[in-house]
KEVO-806990 format. One record per residue (C-alpha): residue number from 1; residue in three letters; x, z, y. Coordinates in nm, 4 decimals. Layout:
residues N
- NUM/ALA/X/Z/Y
...
//
This chain:
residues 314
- 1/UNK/0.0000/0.0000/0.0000
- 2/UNK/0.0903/-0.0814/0.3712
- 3/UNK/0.1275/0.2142/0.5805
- 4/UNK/0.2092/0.2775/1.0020
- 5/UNK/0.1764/0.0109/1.1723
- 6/UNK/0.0673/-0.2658/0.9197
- 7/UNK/-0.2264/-0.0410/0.8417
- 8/UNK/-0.3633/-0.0301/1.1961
- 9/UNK/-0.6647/-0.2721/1.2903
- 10/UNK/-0.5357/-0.6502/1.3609
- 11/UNK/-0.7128/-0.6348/1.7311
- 12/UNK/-0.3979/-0.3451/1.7643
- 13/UNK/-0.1131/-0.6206/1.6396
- 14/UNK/-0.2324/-0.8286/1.8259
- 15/UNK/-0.3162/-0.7284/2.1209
- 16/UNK/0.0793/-0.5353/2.0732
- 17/UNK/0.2181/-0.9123/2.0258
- 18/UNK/0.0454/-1.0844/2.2999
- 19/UNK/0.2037/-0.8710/2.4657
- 20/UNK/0.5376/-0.8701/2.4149
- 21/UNK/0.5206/-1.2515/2.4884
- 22/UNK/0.3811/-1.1709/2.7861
- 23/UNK/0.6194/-0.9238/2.9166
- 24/UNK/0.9264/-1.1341/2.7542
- 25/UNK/0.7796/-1.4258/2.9765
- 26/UNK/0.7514/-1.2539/3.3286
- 27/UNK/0.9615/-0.9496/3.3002
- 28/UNK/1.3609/-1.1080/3.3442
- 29/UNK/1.5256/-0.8026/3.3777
- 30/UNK/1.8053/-0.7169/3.1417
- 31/UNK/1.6805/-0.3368/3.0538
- 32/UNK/1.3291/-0.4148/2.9904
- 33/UNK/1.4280/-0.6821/2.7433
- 34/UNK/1.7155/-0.5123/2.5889
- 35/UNK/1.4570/-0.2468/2.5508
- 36/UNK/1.2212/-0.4744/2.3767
- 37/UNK/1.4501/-0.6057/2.1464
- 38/UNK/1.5857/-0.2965/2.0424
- 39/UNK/1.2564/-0.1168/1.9847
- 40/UNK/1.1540/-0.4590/1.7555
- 41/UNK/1.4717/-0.3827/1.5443
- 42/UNK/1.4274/-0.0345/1.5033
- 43/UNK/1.0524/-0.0687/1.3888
- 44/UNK/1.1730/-0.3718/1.1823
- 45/UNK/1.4175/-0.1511/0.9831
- 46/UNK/1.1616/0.1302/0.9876
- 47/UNK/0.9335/-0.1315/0.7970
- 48/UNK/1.2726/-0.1869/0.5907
- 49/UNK/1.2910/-0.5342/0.6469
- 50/UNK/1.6411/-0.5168/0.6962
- 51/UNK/1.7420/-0.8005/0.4483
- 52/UNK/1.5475/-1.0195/0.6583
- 53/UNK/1.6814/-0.9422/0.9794
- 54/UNK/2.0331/-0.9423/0.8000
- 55/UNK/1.9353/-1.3208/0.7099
- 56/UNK/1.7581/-1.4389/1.0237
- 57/UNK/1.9235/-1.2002/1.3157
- 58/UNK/2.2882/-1.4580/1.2960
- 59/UNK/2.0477/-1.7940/1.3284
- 60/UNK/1.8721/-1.6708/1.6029
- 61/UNK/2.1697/-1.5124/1.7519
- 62/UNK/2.3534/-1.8801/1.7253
- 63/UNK/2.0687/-2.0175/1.8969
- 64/UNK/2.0180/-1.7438/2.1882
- 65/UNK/2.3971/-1.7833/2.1946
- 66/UNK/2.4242/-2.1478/2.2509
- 67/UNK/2.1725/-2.1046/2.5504
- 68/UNK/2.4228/-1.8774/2.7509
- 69/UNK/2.7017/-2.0685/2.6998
- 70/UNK/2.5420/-2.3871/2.8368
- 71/UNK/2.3655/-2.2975/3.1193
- 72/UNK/2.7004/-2.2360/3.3413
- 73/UNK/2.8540/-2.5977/3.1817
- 74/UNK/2.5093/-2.7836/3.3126
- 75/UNK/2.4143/-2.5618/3.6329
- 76/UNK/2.6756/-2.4907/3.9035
- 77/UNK/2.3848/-2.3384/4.1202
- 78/UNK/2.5357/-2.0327/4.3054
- 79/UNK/2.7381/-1.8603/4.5499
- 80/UNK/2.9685/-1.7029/4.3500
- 81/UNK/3.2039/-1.9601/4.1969
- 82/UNK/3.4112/-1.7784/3.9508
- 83/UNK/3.6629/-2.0942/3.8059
- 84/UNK/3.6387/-2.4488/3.7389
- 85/UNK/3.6265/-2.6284/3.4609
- 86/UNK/3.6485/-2.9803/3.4250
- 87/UNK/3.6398/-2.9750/3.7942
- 88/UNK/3.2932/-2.8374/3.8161
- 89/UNK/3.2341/-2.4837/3.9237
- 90/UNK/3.1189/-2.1662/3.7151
- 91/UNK/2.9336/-1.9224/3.9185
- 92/UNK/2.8343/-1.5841/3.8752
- 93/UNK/2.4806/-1.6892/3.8698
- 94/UNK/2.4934/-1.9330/3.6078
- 95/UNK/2.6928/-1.7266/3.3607
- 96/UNK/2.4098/-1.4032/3.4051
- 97/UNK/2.1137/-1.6473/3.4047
- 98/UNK/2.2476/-1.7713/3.0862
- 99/UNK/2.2678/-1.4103/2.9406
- 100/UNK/1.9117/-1.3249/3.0839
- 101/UNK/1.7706/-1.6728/2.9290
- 102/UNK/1.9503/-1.5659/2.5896
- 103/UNK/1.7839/-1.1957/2.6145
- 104/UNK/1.4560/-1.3939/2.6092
- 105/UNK/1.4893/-1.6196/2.3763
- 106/UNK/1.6088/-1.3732/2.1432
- 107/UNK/1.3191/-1.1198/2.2509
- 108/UNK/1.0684/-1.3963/2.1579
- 109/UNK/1.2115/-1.4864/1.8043
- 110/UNK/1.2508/-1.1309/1.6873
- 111/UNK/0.8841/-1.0770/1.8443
- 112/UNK/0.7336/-1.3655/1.6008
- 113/UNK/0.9973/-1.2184/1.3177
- 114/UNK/0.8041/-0.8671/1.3369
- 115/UNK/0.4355/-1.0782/1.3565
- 116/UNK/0.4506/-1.2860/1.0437
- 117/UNK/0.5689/-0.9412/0.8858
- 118/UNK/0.2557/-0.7468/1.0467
- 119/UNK/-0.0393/-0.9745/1.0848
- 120/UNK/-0.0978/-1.1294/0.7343
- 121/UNK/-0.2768/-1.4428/0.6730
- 122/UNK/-0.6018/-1.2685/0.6241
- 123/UNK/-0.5983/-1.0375/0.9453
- 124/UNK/-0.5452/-1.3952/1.1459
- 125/UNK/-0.8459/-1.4918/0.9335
- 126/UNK/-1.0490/-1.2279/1.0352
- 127/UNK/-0.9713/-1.2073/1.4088
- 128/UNK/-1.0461/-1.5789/1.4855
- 129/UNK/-1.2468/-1.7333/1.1507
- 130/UNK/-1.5815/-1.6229/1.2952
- 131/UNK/-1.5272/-1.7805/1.6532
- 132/UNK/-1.3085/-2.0754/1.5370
- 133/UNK/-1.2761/-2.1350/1.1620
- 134/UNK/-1.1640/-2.4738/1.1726
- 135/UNK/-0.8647/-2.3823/1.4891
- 136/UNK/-0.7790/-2.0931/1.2921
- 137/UNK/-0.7443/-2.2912/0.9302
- 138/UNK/-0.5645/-2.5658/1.1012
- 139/UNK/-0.3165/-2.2936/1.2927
- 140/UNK/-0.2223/-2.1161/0.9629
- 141/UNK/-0.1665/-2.4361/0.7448
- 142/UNK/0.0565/-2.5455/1.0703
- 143/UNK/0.2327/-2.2517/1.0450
- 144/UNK/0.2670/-2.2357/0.6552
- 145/UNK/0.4030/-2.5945/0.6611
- 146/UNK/0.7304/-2.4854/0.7569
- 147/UNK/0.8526/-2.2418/0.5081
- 148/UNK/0.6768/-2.4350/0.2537
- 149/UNK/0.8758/-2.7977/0.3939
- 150/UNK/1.2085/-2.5498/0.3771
- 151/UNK/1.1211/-2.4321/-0.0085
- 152/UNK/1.0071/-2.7943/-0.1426
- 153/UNK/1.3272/-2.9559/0.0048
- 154/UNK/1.5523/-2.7304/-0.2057
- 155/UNK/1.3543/-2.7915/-0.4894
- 156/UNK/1.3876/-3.1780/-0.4425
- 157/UNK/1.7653/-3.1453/-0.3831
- 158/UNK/1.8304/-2.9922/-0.6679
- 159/UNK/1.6348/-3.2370/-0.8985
- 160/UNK/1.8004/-3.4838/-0.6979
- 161/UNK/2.1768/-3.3866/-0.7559
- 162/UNK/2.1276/-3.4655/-1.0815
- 163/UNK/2.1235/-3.8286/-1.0267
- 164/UNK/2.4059/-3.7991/-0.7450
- 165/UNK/2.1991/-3.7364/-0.4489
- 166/UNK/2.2914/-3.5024/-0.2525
- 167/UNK/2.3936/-3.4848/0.1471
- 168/UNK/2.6916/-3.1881/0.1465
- 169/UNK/2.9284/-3.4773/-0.0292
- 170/UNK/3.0375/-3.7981/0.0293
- 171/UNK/3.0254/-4.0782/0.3218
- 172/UNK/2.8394/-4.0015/0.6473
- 173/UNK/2.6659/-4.3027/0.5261
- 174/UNK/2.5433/-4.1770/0.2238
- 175/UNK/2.4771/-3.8596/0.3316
- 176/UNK/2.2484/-4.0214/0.5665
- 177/UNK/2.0900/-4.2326/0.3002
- 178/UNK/2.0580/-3.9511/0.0612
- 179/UNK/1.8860/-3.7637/0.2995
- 180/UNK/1.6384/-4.0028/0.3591
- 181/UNK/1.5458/-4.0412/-0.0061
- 182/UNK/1.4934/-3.7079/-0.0312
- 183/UNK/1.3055/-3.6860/0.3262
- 184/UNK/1.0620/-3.9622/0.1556
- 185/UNK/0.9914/-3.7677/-0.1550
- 186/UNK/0.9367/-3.5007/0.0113
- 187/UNK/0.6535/-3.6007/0.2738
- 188/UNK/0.4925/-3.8330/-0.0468
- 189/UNK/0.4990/-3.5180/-0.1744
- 190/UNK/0.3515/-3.3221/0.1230
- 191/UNK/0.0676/-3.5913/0.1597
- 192/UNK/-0.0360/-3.6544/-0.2340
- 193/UNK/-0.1038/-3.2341/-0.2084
- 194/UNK/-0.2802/-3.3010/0.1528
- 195/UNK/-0.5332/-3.5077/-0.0214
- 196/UNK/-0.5714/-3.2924/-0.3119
- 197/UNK/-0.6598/-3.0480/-0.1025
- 198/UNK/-0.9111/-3.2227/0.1037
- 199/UNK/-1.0708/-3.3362/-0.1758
- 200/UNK/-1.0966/-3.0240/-0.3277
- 201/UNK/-1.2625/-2.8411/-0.0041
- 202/UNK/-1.4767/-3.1480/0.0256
- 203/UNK/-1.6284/-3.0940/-0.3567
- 204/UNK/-1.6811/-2.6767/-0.2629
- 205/UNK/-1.8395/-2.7834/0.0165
- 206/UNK/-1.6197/-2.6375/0.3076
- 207/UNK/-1.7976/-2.6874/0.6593
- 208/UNK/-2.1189/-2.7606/0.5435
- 209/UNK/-2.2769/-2.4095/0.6661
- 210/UNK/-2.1717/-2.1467/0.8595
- 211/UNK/-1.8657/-1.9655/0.7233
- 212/UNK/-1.9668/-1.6128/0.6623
- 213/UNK/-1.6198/-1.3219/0.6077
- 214/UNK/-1.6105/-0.9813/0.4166
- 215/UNK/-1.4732/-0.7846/0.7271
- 216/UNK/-1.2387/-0.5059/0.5734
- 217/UNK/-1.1007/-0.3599/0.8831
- 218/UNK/-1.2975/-0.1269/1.0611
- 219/UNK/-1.1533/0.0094/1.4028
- 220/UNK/-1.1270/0.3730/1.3408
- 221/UNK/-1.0364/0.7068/1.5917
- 222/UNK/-0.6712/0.5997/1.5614
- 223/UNK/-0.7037/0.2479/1.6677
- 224/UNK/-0.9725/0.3493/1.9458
- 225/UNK/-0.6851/0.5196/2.0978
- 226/UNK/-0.3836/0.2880/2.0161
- 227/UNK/-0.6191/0.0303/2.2158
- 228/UNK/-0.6912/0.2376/2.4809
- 229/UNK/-0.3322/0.3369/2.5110
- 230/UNK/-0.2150/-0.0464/2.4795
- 231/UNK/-0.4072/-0.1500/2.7122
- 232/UNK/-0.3356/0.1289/2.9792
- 233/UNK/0.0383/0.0754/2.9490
- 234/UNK/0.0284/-0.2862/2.9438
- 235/UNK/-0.2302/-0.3065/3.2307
- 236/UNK/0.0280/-0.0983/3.4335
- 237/UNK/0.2927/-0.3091/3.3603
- 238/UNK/0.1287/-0.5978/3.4666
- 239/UNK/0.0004/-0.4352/3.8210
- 240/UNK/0.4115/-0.3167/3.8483
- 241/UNK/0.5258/-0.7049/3.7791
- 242/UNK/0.2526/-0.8526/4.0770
- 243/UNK/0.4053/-0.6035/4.2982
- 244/UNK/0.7719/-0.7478/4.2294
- 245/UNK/0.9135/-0.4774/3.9886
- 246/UNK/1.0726/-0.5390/3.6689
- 247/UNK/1.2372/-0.9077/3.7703
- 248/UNK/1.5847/-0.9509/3.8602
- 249/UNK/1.6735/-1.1944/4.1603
- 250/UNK/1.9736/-1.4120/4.0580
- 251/UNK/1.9400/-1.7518/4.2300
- 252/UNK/2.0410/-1.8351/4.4586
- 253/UNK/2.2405/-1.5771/4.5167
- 254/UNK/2.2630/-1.2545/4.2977
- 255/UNK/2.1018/-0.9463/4.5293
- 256/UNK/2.1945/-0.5759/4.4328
- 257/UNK/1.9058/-0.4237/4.2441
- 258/UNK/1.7722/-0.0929/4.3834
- 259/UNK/1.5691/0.0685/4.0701
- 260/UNK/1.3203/0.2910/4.2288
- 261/UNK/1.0651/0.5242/4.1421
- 262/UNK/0.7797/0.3338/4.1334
- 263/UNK/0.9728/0.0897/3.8589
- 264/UNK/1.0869/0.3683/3.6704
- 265/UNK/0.7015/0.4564/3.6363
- 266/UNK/0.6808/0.0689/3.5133
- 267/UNK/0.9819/0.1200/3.3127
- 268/UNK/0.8078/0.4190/3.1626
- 269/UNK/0.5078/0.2559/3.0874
- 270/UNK/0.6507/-0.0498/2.9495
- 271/UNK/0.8277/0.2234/2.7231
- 272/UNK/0.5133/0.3471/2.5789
- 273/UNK/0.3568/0.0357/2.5275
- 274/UNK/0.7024/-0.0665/2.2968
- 275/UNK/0.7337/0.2567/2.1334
- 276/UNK/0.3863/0.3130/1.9793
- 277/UNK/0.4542/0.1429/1.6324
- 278/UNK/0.7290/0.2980/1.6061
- 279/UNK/0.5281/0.6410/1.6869
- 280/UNK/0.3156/0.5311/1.4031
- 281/UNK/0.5947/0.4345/1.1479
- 282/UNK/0.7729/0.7824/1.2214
- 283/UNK/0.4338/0.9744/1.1818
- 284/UNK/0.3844/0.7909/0.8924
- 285/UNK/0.7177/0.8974/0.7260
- 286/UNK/0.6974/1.2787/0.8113
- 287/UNK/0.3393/1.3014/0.6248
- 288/UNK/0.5347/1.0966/0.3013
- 289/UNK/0.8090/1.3387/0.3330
- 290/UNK/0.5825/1.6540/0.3607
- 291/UNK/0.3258/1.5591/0.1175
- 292/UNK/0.6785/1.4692/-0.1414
- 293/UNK/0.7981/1.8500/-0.0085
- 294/UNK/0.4327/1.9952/-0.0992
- 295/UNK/0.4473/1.7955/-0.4640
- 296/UNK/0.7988/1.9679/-0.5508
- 297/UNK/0.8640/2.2632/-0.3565
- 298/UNK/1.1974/2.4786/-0.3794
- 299/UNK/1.2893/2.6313/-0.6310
- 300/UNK/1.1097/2.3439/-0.8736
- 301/UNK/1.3054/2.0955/-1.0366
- 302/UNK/1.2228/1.7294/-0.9300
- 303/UNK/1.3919/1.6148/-1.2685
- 304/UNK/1.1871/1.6931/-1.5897
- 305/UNK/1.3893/1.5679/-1.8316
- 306/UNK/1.4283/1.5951/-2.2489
- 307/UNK/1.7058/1.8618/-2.1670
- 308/UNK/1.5035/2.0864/-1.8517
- 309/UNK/1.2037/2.0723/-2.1406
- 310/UNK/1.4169/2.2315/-2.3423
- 311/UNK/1.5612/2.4825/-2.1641
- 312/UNK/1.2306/2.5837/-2.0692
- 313/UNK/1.1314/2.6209/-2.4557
- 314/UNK/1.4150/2.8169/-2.4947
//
């Protein structure tokens, strides 16, 4: 069974995710989105997905990377030149714009990383089935397309090797062609199980009548107040970011930044609005903990093995 945070009403997720995107979107300062991508890691370690992030965290660090370094090779806005290279100037601006665009990238990328983990298939079902069943059937087989594209292709290649196909040897040439052949088996593929399926929700009669869902989630006292709470913080964030808090002026010229009181109060807010999973992960842990305490207090051995039976008998 899913516990913390997973267990929590999908309206909670994702009303949580939304946002996230939103404040990775509007809020370009570098403490509120180191903030954000910590507090993601944490809660996606608590949820021990750490494999995952172990095989994911050095793509999308490559990516966010790549961002930073190009941005001062491409834009030489700024007052602060800091060298040249290739006769063009590097400014001070560039080089921390670059950084700031590479926070946000890599806040959005963990962001959807956590998602797919918390908001299953069938809580996306249930959120937006009713309104939009056709949208939301057409969003998720979008989205399922890619890992599934990613899984079939490795399957294909290593059929394919058998007969000598295969794009890590050889020619650029016949890496290129080999990599086509296995491109068109794969989307002939992809399309002979398109029609299947078509065919197959034609004969059950799929969009015929209204679809009608077994709603299993039921907003109880606990996601009452995470909502309430969510939407608080958020709502304060927002109302912090109109009046100018919580964004860092860089071009065209980098200005000191004076953090005041009234964003710290953002800063907190923004805080609580991160933090809550990870509230609910750590709550959920202490009552495993206590209730493993309550099942084998001191003084009882956890171990019942052949030999503590018989020392017992004895």
């Amino acid at each position: 069974m899913s516990g913390g945070f997973r267990a929590v009403h999908p309206a909670v997720a994702l009303m949580y995710y939304g946002g996230l995107l939103l404040f990775a979107a509007v809020l370009f300062h570098p403490l509120f989105l180191l903030t954000q991508i910590a507090a993601l890691l944490v809660l996606l370690l608590m949820q021990g997905q750490g494999r995952s992030l172990r095989r994911t965290l050095p793509f999308y660090l490559l990516m966010a990377g790549g961002v930073a370094v190009l941005n001062p090779l491409f834009s030489h806005r700024g007052a602060s030149i800091l060298f040249y290279f290739l006769d063009q100037p590097i400014t001070l601006e560039s080089v921390l714009y670059g950084l700031m665009m590479m926070l946000v990238l890599l806040s959005i990328f963990i962001v959807f990383l956590s998602y797919n983990h918390t908001v299953t298939t069938d809580k996306f079902m249930y959120l937006f089935a009713a309104a939009a069943p056709k949208s939301a059937l057409l969003t998720l087989m979008a989205i399922r397309f890619v890992p599934l594209f990613q899984r079939r292709l490795r399957q294909i290649g290593m059929v394919q090797s058998t007969r000598g196909i295969d794009v890590t040897s050889g020619s650029v040439r016949k890496r290129i062609k080999d990599g086509l052949t296995l491109l068109k088996v794969l989307l002939t593929w992809s399309l002979e199980e398109a029609l299947q399926s078509a065919d197959s929700m034609k004969a059950r009669g799929y969009g015929i009548r209204k679809r009608s869902s077994y709603a299993i989630y039921k907003l109880d006292r606990q996601d009452i107040v995470l909502l309430v709470l969510l939407a608080a913080s958020g709502a304060a964030v927002v109302f912090g970011w109109l009046q100018g808090y919580g964004v860092l002026e860089i071009y065209p010229r980098l200005r000191p930044h004076d953090f005041s009181l009234e964003e710290g109060a953002m800063y907190g807010c923004f805080g609580l609005f991160v933090l809550l999973p990870l509230a609910l992960e750590a709550k959920e842990k202490w009552i495993w903990r206590s209730s493993r305490s309550t099942a084998y207090p001191s003084g009882i051995p956890k171990k019942t093995g052949p030999h503590w039976m018989s020392s017992r008998s004895r």
